[in-house]
C-alpha positions in Angstrom: -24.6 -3.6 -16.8 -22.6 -1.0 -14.6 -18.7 -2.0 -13.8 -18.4 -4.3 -11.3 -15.0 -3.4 -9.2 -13.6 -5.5 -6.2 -10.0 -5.8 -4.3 -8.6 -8.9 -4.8 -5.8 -9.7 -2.2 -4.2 -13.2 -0.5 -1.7 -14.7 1.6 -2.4 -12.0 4.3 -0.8 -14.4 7.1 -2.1 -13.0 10.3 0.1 -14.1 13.1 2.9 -14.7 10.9 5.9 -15.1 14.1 9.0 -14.3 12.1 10.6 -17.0 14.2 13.9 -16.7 12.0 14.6 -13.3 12.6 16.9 -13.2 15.4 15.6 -9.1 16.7 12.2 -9.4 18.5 11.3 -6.0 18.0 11.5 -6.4 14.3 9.6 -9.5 14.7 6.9 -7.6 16.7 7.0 -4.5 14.0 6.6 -6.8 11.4 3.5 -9.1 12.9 1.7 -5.6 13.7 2.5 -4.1 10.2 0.3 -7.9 9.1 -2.6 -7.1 10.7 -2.3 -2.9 9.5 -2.7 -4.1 6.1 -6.1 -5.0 6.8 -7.0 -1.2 7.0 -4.9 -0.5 4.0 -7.1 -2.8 1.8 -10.3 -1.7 3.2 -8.9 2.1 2.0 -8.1 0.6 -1.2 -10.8 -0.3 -1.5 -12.6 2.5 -0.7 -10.3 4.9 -3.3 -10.8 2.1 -6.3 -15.0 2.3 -5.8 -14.9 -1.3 -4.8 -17.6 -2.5 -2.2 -16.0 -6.5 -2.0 -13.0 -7.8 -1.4 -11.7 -11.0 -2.2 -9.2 -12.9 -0.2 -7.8 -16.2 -1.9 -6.5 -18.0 1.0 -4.2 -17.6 3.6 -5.7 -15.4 5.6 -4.1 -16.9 8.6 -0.2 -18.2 8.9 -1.7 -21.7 10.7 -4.5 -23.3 11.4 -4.6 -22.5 15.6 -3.8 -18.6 15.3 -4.2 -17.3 18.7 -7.5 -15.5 19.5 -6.6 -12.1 19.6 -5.6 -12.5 15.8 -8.4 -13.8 14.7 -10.7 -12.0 16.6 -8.8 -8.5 15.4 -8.6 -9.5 12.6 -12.6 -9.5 12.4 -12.9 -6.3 13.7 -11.0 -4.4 11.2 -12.8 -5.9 8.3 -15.9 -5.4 10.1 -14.7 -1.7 10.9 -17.0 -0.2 7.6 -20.0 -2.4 7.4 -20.4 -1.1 3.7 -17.1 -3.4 2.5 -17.7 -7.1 2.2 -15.1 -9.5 3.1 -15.2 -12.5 1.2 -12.8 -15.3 2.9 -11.6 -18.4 1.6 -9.2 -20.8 3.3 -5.7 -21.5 2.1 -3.4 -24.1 2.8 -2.2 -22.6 5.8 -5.9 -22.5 6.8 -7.3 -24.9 5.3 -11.1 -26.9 6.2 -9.4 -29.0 8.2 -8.9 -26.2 10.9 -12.4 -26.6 11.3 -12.5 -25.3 15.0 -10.8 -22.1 13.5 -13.7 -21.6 10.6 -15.9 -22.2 13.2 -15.2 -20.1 15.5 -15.2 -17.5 12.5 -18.7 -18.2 11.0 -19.7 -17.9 15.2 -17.8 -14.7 15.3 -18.0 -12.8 12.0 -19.7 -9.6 11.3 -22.4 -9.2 9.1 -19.8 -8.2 6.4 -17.4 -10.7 6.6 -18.2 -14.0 4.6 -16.1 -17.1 4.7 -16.7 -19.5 1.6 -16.8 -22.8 2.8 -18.3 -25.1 0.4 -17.5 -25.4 -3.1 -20.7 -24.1 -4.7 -21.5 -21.1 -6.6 -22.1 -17.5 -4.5 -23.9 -14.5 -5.8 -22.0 -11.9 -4.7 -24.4 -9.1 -5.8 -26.9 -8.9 -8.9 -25.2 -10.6 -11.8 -22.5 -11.6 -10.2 -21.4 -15.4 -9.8 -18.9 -16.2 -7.6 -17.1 -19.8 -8.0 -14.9 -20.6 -4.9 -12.7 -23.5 -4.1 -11.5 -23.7 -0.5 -9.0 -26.3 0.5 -10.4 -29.3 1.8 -7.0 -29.7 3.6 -3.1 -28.5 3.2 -2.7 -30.9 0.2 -5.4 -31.5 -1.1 -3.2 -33.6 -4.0 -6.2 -33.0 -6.8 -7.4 -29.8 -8.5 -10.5 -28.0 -6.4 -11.1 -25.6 -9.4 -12.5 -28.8 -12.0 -15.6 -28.0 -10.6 -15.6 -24.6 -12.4 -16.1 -25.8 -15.9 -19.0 -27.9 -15.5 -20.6 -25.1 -13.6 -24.1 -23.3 -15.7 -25.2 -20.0 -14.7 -26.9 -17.2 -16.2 -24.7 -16.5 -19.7 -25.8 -12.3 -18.7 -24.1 -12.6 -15.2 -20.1 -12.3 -14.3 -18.2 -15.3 -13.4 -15.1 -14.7 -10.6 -13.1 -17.8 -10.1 -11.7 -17.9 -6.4 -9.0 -20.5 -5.5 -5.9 -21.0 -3.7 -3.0 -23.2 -5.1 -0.1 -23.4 -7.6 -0.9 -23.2 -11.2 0.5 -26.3 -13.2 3.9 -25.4 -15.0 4.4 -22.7 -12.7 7.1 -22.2 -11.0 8.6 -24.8 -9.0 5.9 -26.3 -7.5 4.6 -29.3 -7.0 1.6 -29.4 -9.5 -0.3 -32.8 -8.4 -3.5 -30.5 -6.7 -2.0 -27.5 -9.5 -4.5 -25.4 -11.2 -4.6 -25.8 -14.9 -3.2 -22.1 -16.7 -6.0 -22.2 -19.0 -8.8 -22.8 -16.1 -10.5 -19.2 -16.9 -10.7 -19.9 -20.3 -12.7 -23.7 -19.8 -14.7 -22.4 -16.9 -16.0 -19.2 -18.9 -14.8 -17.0 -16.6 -14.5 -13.2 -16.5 -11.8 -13.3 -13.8 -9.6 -16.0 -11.9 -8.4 -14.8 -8.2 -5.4 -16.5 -7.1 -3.3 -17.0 -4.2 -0.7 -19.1 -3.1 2.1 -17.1 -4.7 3.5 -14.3 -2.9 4.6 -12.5 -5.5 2.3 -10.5 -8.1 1.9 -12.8 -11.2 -0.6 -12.6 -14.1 -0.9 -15.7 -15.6 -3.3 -15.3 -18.3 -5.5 -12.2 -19.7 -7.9 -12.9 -16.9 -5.6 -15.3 -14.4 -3.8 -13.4 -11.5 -2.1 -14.1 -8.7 -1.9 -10.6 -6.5 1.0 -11.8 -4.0 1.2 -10.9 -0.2 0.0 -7.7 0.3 2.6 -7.5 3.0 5.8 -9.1 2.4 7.9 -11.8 4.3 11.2 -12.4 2.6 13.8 -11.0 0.1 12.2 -13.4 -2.9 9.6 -10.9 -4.2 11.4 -7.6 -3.7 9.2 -3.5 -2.9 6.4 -3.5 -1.1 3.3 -5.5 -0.9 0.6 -4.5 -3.0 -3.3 -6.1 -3.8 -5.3 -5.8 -7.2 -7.8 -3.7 -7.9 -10.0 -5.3 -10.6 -13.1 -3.5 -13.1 -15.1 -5.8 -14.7 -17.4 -4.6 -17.3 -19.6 -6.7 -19.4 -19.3 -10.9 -19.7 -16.3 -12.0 -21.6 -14.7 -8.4 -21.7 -11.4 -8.3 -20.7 -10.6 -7.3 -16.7 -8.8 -3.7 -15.8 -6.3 -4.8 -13.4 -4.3 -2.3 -11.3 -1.8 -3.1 -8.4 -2.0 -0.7 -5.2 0.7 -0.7 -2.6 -0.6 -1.8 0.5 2.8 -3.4 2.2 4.2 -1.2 4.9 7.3 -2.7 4.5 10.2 -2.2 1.9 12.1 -5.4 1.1 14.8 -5.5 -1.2 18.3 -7.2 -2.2 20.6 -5.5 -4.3 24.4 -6.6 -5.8 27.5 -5.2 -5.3 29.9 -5.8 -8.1 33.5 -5.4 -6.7 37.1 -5.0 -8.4 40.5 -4.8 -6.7 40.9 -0.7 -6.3 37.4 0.0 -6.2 36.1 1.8 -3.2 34.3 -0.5 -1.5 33.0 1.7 1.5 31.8 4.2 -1.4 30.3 2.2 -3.4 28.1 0.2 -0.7 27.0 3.9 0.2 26.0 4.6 -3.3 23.5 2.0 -3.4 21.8 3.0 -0.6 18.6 4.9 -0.8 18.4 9.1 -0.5 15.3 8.7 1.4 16.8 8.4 5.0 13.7 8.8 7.0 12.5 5.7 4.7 14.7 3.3 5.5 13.6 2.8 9.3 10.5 0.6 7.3 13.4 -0.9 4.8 14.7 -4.4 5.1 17.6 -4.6 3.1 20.4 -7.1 2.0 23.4 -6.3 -0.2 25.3 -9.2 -1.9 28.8 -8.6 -2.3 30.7 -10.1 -5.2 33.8 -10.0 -6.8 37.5 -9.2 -5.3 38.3 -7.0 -3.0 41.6 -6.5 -0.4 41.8 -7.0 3.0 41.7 -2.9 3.7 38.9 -2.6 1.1 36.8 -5.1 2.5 37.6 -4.0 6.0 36.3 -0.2 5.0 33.0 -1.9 3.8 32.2 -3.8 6.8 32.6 -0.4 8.2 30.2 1.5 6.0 27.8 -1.0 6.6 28.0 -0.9 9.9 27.7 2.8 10.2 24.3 2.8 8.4 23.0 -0.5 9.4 20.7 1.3 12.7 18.8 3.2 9.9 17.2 0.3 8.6 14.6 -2.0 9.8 17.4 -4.7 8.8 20.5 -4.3 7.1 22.8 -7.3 6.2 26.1 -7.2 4.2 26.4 -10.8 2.6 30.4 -10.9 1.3 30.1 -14.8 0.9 30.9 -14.3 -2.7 33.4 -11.8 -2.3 37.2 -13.2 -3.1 39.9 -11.8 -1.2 42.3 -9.8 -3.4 45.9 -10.5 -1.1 48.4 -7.5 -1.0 51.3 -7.3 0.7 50.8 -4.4 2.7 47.6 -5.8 3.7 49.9 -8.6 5.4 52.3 -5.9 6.7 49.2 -4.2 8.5 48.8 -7.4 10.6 52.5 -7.8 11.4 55.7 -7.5 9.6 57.0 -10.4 11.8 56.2 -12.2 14.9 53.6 -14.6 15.8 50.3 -12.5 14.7 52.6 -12.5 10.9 53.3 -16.4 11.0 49.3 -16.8 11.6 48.8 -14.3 8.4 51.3 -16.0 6.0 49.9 -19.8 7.3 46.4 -18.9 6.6 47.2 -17.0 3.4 48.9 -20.1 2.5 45.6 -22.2 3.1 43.6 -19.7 1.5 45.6 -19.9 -1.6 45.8 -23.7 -1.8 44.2 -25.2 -4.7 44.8 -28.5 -3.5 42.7 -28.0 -0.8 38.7 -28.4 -0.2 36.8 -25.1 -1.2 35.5 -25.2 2.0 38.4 -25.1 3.6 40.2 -22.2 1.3 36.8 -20.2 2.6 37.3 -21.0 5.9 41.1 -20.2 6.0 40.0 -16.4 3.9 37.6 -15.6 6.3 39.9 -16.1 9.3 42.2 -14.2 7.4 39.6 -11.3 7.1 38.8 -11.2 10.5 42.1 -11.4 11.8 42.9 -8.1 9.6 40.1 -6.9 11.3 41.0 -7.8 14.9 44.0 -6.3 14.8 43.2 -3.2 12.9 40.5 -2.4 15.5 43.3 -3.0 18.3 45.5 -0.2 17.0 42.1 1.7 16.7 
């Protein structure tokens, strides 16, 4: 038997809205850059010798996506009639959207092949394909049992395909989980995942490939999808990621001391590649103590490089205010502007008072600092 090589790939959710972003031309960059990941497959396809690709779940963000994103979305995996898409609903999409899946089977190209029924596929000669769609967004029991009772030819390849959380995973809830060892009982070469947005192999032949373009700062880099040799039955599979996210997120600390220079050392952790950071989405997490002046020279940095990036945030939530003297002094060395200074110093520095409070009283301390320090500017 020749290798048999395929794409596996999930959680593409196409129409994604971004609704918590508060920039709408990020939001719109980042919906387009969904759908673009569509071609990037197909040429990853292509470049790995793979004439399938599986998609396990989630192809769509909700279960009414708007016709132009489905209907797109059909005609770029229809774009080379030589790739064949293989699509299985998700909990996002699950069968209950059946209008949606309907309008796809009405719809599809020739090459595009949405698994609806759990019941075995043969993908091409020798190949078995075992899918599990969602009957609906919980489906509270495990779709993949199925798998194990399931005979086929003992010659022919066996691809699991589901979408869900694998019990003792993670933190989720495991009632409809999938069991770790589900490959192992069900005899099968290769179990494609999705659900998990983050690449995970959870066995020698379980994987989970993550979104192939990311949403959030939990699974940091780029998207990426799996491109996956199978050789002979019960060999084990060659499994290679390949970046397909056009999008860079990442979140990175920033340890702080009193006397360390804050502006500098925010700059330091940015990345050399300036043209690069236009598709980066970045967040650094401040830490530690810093002064007034010090932390004043930060926010300053960062807002001087923060129009390079995609997004940029400074989070200094964790960031204790190390109180000088002449940071007091800068406000005012008497008057009304130094009474508000020393009062909320006070409240900042009161142990007896609610943490949230003490935060509350810093941070007006900070900005005050600030307010006045861009005055004299």
């Amino acid at each position: 038997m020749t290798d048999f090589r395929f794409i596996h790939t999930a959680d593409l959710h196409l129409g994604k809205r971004y609704s918590t972003l508060p920039d709408e031309h990020l939001r719109g960059r980042l919906a387009e850059a969904r759908h673009a990941v569509l071609a990037r497959i197909a040429h990853a396809a292509r470049d790995h010798g793979a004439a399938h690709v599986l998609v396990a779940g989630d192809i769509f963000d909700t279960e009414t996506p708007s016709d132009p994103v489905w209907r797109q979305a059909l005609a770029a995996m229809g774009a080379d009639a030589a790739l064949t898409w293989w699509l299985l609903p998700g909990n996002h999409d699950s069968l209950a959207a059946e209008a949606l899946w309907s309008r796809i089977a009405d719809h599809a190209p020739g090459n595009v092949r949405p698994l609806l029924s759990a019941e075995p596929v043969a993908v091409a000669p020798g190949i078995r394909l075992l899918p599990a769609p969602p009957t609906r967004r919980y489906p509270g029991r495990d779709l993949t049992d199925w798998f194990a009772a399931d005979e086929g030819d003992p010659a022919s390849l066996r691809i699991g395909l589901a979408h869900g959380p694998v019990q003792n995973f993670g933190d989720n809830d495991t009632r409809d989980g999938i069991p770790p060892d589900r490959a192992a009982t069900a005899r099968l070469d290769y179990l494609a995942l999705g659900d998990w947005h983050g690449m995970v192999q959870v066995g020698p032949r379980t994987f989970y490939p993550g979104a192939p373009e990311r949403d959030g700062y939990k699974h940091r880099g780029r998207g990426v999808c799996l491109a996956v040799t199978l050789g002979r039955p019960g060999d084990p599979p060659a499994v290679v990621p390949v970046e397909t996210g056009g999008f860079h997120w990442e979140e990175l600390p920033l340890p702080l001391t009193p006397g360390h220079d804050a502006a500098q050392a925010l700059r330091s952790l940015l990345p050399a590649d300036t043209a690069g950071r236009r598709d980066m989405l970045l967040r650094v997490r401040a830490a530690g103590r810093a002064s007034l002046a010090e932390q004043a020279a930060m926010a300053d940095a960062a807002d001087a490089v923060a129009p390079d990036f995609a997004q940029f945030q400074l989070d200094a939530s964790a960031l204790a205010t190390e109180y000088r003297a002449d940071d007091l002094d800068a406000i005012d060395r008497a008057g009304a502007l130094r009474m508000a200074a020393d009062d909320l110093l006070a409240e900042a520095q009161d142990d007896g008072r609610p943490a949230e409070d003490r935060a509350v009283a810093s941070a007006a301390l900070n900005r005050l600092y600030g307010y006045v320090r861009e005055g004299r500017a």
